[in-house]
Structure formats: C-alpha cells, structure tokens
C-alpha positions in Angstrom: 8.0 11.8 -96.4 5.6 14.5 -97.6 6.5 17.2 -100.1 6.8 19.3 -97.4 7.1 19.3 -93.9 4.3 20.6 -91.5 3.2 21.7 -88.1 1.0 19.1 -86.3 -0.2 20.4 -82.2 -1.9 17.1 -80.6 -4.4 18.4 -78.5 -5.3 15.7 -75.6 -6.8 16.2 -71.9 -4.8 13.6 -70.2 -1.4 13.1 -70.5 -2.0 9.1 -71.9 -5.0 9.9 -74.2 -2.6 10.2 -77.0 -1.1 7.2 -76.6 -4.3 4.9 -76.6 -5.9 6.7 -80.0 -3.5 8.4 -82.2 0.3 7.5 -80.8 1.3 5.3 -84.1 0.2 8.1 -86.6 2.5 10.4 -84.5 5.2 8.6 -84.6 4.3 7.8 -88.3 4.5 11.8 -88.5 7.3 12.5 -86.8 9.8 9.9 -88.9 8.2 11.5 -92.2 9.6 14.9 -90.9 6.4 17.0 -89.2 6.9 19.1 -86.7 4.8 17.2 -83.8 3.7 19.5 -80.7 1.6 18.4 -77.6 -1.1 20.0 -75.8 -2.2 18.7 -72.9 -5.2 20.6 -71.2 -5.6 18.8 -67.9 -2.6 17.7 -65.1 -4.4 14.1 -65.3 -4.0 14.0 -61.4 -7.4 12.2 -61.1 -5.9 9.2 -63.1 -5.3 6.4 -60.5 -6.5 3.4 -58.2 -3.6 4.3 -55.8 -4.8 5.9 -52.1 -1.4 7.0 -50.8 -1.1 9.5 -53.6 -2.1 13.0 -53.5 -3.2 15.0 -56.7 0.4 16.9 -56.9 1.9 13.6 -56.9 0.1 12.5 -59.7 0.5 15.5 -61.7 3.8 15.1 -61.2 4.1 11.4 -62.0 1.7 11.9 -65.1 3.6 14.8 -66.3 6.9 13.0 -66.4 5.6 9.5 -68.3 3.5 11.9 -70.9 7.3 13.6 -71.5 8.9 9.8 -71.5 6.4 9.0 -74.0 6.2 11.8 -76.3 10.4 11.2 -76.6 9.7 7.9 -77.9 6.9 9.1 -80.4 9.5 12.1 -81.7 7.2 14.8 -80.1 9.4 17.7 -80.6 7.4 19.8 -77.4 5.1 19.2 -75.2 3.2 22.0 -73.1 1.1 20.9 -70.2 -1.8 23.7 -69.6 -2.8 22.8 -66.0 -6.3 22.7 -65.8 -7.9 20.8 -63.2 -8.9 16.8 -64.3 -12.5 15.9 -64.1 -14.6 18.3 -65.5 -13.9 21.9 -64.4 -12.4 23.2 -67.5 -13.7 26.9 -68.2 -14.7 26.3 -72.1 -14.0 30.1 -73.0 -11.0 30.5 -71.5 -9.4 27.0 -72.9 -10.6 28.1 -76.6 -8.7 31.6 -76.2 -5.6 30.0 -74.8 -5.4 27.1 -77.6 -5.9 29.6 -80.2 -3.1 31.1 -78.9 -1.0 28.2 -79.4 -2.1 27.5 -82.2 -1.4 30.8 -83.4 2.2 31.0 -82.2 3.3 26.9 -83.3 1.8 27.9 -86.7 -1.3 24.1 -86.6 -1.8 23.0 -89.8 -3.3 20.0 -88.4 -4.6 19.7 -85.0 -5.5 16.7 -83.7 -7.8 16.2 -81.1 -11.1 14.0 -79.6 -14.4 14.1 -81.3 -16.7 16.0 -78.8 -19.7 15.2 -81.0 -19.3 11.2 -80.3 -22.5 10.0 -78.6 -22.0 8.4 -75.2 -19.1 10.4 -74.0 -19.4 10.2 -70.6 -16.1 12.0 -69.4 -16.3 15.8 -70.0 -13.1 16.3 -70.1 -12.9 15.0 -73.6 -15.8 16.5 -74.8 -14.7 20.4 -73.5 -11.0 19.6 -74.7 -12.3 18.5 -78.6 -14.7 20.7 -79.2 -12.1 23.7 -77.8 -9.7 22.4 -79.8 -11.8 22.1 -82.9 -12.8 25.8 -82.2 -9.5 26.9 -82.0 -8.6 25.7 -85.3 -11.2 26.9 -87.3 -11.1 30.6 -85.5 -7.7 31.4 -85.4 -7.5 33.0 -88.6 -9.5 35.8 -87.8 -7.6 38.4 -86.6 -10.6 40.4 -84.4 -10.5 37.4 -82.5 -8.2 37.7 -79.0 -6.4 40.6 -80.5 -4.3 41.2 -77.3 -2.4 37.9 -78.4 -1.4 39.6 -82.0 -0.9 42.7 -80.6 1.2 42.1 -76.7 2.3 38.3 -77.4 4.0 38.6 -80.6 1.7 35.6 -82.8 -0.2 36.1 -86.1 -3.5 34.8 -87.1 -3.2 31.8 -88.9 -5.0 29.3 -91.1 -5.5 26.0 -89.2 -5.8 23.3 -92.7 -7.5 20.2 -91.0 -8.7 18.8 -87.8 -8.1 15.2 -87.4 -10.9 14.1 -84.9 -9.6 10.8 -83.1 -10.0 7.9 -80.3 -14.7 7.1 -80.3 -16.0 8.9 -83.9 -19.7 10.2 -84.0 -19.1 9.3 -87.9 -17.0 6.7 -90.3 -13.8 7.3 -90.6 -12.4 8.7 -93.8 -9.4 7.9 -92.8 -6.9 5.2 -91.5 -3.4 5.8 -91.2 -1.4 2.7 -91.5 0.7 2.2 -88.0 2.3 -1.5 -88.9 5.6 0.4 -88.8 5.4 2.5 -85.8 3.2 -0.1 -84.0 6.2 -1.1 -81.3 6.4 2.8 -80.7 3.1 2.9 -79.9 3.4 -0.2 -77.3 6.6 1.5 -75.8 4.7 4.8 -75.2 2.0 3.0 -73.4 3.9 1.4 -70.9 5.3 4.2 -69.7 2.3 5.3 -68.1 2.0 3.5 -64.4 -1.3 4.5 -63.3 -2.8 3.6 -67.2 -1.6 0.1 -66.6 -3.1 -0.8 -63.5 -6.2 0.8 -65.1 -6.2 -1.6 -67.9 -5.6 -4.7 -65.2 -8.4 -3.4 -63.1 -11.0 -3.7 -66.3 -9.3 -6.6 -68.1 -7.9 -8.8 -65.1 -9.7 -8.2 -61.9 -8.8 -11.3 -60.5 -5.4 -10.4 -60.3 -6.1 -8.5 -57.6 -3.5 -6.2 -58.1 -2.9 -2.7 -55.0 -2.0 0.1 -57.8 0.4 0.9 -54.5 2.7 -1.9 -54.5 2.9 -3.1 -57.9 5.5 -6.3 -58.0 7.7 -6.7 -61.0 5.7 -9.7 -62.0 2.5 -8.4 -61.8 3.8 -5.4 -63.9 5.0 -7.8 -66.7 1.4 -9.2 -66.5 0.0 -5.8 -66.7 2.1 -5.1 -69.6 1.0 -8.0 -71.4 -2.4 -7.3 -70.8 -1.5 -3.9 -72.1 0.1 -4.9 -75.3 -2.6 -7.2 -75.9 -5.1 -4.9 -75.8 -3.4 -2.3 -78.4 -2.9 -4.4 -80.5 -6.1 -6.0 -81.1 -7.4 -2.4 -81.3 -5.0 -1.6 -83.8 -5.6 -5.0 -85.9 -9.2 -4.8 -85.9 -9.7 -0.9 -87.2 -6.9 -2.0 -89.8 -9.2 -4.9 -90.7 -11.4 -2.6 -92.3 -8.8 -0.7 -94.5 -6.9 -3.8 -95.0 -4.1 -3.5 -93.2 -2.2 -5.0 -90.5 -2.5 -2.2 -87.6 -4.1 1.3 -88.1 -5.3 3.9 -86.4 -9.2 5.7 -87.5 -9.4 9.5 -87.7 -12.6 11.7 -89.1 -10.7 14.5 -91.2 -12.4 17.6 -91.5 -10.8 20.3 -93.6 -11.1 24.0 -92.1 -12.3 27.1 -93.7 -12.2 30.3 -91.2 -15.1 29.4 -88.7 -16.4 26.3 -90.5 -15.5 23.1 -91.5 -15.1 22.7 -95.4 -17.6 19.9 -95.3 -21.1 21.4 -96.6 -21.0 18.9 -100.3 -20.2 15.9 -98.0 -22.9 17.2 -95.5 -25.4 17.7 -98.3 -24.6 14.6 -99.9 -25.1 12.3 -96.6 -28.6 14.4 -96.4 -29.6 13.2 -99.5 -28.6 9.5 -98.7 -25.6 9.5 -101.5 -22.9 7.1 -100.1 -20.1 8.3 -98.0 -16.4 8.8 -99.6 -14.0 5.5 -99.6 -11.9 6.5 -96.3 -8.1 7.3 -97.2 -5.0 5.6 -96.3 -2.3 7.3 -95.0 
C-alpha cells in the first residue's frame, strides 16, 4: 500500500470498457487502499448481437453486470451518467458535468481512454477521453462552472495525473503489474453477457452462436474464449516490462489547464530517447 491513500474516478463510456483495459490495476488499487470511483458516460444500450432486446433492456442489463463487476474489482461507487451510446454525446455539456464529479469525489487520478490514439473509430471513446482529460486538468480553476461551487456544495480541486488507457497514441511509461489481481480481472469480464457473445462473434464465428439463446455450453466456450483472450493481452504488454500479466497506461501529470509534460515534449522534439516506462 501507498503512503497514503487516494481518490481514483475511472472514467469509461461503456459499462465493460473498464474491464477489457484497466480492470487488474483497479483491483491492484483498490486492495492497496484507494478510494476507486466509476464514471460511466454512456447506458452502453447499443452493445449487443441480440434482436429481441430493446435499448431499455440493455441499459438495464449493462447497468447491472457493470455494478456485478465493479463489486468484484472493490469499486467503492459507481455512477452511470446516461448519455445516449454511439456517438451523440454533447462534448460541453459532458466536460462541465465530469468536472463536477471530479470536483465533489476529490480525482487525484482519473483514468480514462486516450482520445489522441489514431484509428479510433468509435466516438464514444474519443468524446469520453478527451472530456475526461479536460475535466481533470480544468477543475482547479474556480471561474470555471461557478454555479457548481457556489449551489452544489464542491470546491475546485487539483486533479494530480491522468492515466490514459486501453489503444495509446504514444509508449507507455507505464505498466502496472496485474499477475495478482489477474483472476479479478477474468471474473469481471464474464459478467458481461452481451461482451461475451461479442468476443465469440470475432474470435469463433463458426460457433454460430444466437446472442438470444445462449446454451450453458456454448457460454462455457464463450468464456474460454474470453479468458483466453485476456490473458494473452495481459501476457504480451507484460512481456515488454518483464512481467507475467500487466496492464499499459500513458501517465500524464496535470498542472491547471495543461499537462506537466513540456521537458518530455521538448525532449521527444529534439529526438532525445523517451523515459524507461515505470512499474507499478
């Protein structure tokens, strides 16, 4: 455990993002003693193959396996904001409303996607990181969203990092070791129904699988599939720190409205060689 104890708000835009990119580190977090809170922008209610379901069912149905989840990882809270999935996520309004959070659950760290990773076809992602990002570097001020200090009760405050996760635009500079929390992680994942038959969809179509009518031996294949796939994710980004299953993160320290990254920026220009990532 760390010296001392701090706030960490995950901020994702579909209720199993987490899982997939950062869920080991969380748990990691959570058994050092952090206070681990959960953000998540959009109901998900896109995310499924199955026909008979309407989108309050699987907002519903995400809702519940993101809460089953986050139980297992020791997420201490988890706040689902509503917005619709698939790309119709006013920017403005999102950044005002996670600055409020992060205001009022007091981020050190916020953890997030990196909406500068090239390729990112799903804007979703891309609105929710660079929101999120935002957020955290902005809060501090206190000219910004003043009706929040002054009717809701929260104080500026001083976001520390931003822990960009899941595709990087840049190296990591940091892995966080996960070889302890690893089953955690698997245990997260498969409670997420319409993620699974997802994952056999791409990696075994000739199951031929209905989403609908799942049997509870095509399930156990699914979750083999599922496990199988985590874990060789998690074995080969620890392959380049070293270790048995990690997770990658670019860490950006926060200054109000920047990122505390001009040196590194300046060096990179200048073709000096990056930092040694860090091991956490």
């Amino acid at each position: 455990m760390e010296a001392e104890s701090i706030n960490i708000l995950a901020i994702i835009a579909h209720p199993d993002d987490l899982t997939f990119f950062s869920a080991g580190s969380i748990a990691k977090w959570a058994e050092q003693g952090h206070n681990i809170s959960t953000i998540c922008v959009t109901s998900g209610n896109l995310g499924t193959l199955r026909t008979d379901l309407k989108l309050d069912d699987v907002a519903k149905m995400r809702e519940k396996e993101l809460k089953a989840a986050n139980d297992i990882l020791g997420v201490k809270e988890t706040i689902m904001l509503g917005y619709p999935d698939g790309g119709f996520i006013d920017g403005a309004k999102l950044r005002e409303e996670l600055s409020y959070y992060v205001r009022k659950l007091r981020a050190d760290r916020v953890v997030t996607f990196d909406p500068w990773v090239k390729y990112e076809v799903h804007p979703d992602h891309v609105v929710v990181g660079r929101m999120a990002a935002e957020a955290g570097a902005f809060a501090a001020f206190p000219l910004l969203y003043p009706d929040q200090i002054k009717d809701r009760g929260v104080k500026p405050y001083s976001c520390s990092e931003i822990w960009l996760m899941g595709l990087l635009g840049h190296q990591p500079n940091y892995f966080v070791d996960i070889s302890s929390t690893f089953d955690k992680k698997i245990d997260a994942a498969l409670k997420f129904e319409a993620t699974l038959t997802l994952i056999a969809d791409l990696f075994a179509p000739g199951e031929d699988i209905d989403p609908a009518n799942v049997t509870e031996e095509q399930l156990k294949k699914i979750s083999k599939y599922a496990k199988s796939l985590l874990r060789s994710m998690a074995a080969n980004i620890g392959r380049k720190a070293e270790l048995k299953a990690a997770e990658a993160f670019y860490v950006q320290k926060v200054l109000p409205g920047h990122f505390d990254n001009f040196i590194q920026l300046m060096n990179e220009m200048l073709g000096n060689p990056p930092e040694k990532p860090k091991i956490a």
